[in-house]
ZAMARGU-4260 file (C-alpha; in steps of 0.2 Angstrom, whole numbers, plus 5000, padded with zeros to 4 digits):
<rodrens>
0) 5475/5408/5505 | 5458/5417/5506 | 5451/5408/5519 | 5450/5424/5531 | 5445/5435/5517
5) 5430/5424/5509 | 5425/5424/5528 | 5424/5443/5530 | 5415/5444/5513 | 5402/5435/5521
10) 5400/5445/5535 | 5397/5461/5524 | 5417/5469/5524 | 5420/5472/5502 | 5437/5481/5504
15) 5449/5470/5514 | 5467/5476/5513 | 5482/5466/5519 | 5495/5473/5526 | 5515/5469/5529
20) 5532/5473/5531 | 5551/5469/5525 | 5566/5474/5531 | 5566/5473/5549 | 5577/5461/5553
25) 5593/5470/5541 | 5606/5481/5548 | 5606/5494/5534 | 5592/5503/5524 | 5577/5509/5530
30) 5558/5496/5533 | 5545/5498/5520 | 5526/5493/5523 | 5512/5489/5510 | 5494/5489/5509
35) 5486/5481/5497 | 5466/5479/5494 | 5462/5465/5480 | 5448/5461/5469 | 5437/5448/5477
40) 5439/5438/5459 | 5460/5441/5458 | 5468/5425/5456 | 5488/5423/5455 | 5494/5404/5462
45) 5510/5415/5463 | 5504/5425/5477 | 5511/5417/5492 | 5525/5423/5505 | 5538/5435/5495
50) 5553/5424/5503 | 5545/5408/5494 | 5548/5420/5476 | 5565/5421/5469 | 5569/5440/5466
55) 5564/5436/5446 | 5547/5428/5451 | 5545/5442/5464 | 5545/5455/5451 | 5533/5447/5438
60) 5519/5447/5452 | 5524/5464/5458 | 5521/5470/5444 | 5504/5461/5441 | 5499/5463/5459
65) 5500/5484/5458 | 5492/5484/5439 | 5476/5474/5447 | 5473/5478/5464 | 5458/5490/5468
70) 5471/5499/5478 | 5489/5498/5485 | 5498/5510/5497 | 5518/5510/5503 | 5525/5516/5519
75) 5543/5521/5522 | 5552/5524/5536 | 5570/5528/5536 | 5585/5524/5547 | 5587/5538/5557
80) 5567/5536/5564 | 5571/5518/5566 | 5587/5522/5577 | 5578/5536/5585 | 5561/5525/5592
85) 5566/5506/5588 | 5561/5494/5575 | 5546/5487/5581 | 5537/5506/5583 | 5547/5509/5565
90) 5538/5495/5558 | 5519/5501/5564 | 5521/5515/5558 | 5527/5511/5543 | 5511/5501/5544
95) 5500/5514/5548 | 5506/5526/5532 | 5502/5512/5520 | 5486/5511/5526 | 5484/5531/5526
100) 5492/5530/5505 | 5478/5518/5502 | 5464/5528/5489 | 5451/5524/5499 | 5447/5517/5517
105) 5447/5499/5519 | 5433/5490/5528 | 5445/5480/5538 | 5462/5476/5539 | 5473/5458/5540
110) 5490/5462/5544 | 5504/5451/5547 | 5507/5446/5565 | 5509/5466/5571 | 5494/5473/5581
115) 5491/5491/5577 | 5480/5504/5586 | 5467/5509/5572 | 5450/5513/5572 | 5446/5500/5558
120) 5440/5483/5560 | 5457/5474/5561 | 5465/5457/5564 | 5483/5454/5567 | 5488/5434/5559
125) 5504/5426/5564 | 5512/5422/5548 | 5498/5428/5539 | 5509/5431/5523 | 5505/5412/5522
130) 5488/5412/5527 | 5480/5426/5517 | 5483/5431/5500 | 5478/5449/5503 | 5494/5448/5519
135) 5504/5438/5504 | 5500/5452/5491 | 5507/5467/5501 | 5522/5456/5508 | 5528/5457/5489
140) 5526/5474/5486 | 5534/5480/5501 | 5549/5469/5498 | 5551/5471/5480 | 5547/5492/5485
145) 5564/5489/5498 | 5573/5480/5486 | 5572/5493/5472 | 5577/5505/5486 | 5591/5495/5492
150) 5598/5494/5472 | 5598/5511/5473 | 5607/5515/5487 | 5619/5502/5481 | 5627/5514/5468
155) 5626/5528/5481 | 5638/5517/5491 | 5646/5505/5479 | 5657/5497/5492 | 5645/5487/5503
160) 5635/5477/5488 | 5617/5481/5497 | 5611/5475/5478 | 5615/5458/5483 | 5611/5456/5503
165) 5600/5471/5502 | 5607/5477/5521 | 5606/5460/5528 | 5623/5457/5539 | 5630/5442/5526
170) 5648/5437/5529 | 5652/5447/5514 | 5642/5464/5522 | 5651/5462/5538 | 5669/5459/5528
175) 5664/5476/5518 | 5660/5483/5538 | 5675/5480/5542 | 5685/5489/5529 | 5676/5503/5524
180) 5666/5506/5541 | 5649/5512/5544 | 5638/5523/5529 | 5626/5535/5532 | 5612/5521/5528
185) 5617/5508/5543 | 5605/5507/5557 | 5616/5512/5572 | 5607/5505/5589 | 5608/5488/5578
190) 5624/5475/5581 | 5635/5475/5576 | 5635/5495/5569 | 5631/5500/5587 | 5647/5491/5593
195) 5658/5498/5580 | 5652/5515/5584 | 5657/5512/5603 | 5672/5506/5598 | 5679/5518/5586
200) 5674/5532/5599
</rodrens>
């Protein structure tokens, strides 16, 4: 896991900041991006791809991931932007204001399979969440940030249990679709809400 990071230390690069996303592939909530920039001696076996973590584990190394890195930033972008642009320019730029919310400039940047136009020294690494434990580190903070935010909106709108499938479209999110119809926190150029939409017009 820091294969790529023990290489750019060589080569001279000291602040090396991961960087990753959740909550693309949902139908509700908005996409979050983090940025995070370890300590070159910070070890957690724990670190690995957020999806391998149950939502217990997840938490515990959020918590010790954000209380030891030399620097972490978060990126929000909401429904409406995605709906307006689509999910894949959401997700830069959500990209792009993590990067910016970092308190200070990293000296290059290892993001997870998404190539971004910016001026620093960058790679993009397909399943780097896997691969990098700077990419794995900033895949948890972003999902356990999305997750927090997706709890929260589930008392907001009590009726579609967004605690549980956190905007994924479950069989029980598409039965709660069905009765109570689409909330303000859907994505609606997504399927099926885009459908319904058409539909109920």
């Amino acid at each position: 896991m820091r294969e790529y990071e023990n290489k750019l230390l060589l080569q001279g690069f000291l602040n090396i900041a991961g960087v990753d996303e959740a909550g693309r592939g949902p139908v509700a909530g908005p996409v979050v991006a983090a940025a995070v920039i370890l300590d070159p001696d910070y070890n957690n076996e724990q670190v690995k791809d957020s999806k391998q973590l149950t939502e217990k584990q997840r938490r515990v190394v959020y918590w010790d991931i954000i209380n030891n890195a030399i620097a972490y930033g978060v990126g929000i972008v909401s429904v409406s932007e995605i709906d307006e642009t689509n999910i894949l320019e959401a997700t830069k730029q959500a990209m792009k204001i993590a990067i910016s919310n970092l308190k200070l400039t990293p000296d290059y940047i290892l993001i997870d399979a998404v190539e971004l136009d910016i001026d620093t020294y960058h790679e993009s690494i397909i399943k780097g969440d896997q691969k990098s434990i700077s990419i794995a580190a900033a895949s948890i903070v972003a999902k356990e940030t999305r997750d927090e935010i997706m709890r929260d909106y589930d008392k907001m709108y009590p009726n579609y249990g967004f605690k549980q499938h956190k905007g994924y479209l479950t069989k029980m999110h598409q039965e709660n679709l069905d009765k109570y119809g689409v909330s303000p926190i859907h994505r609606k150029t997504f399927a099926p809400i885009k459908d319904m939409i058409n539909d109920e017009k």
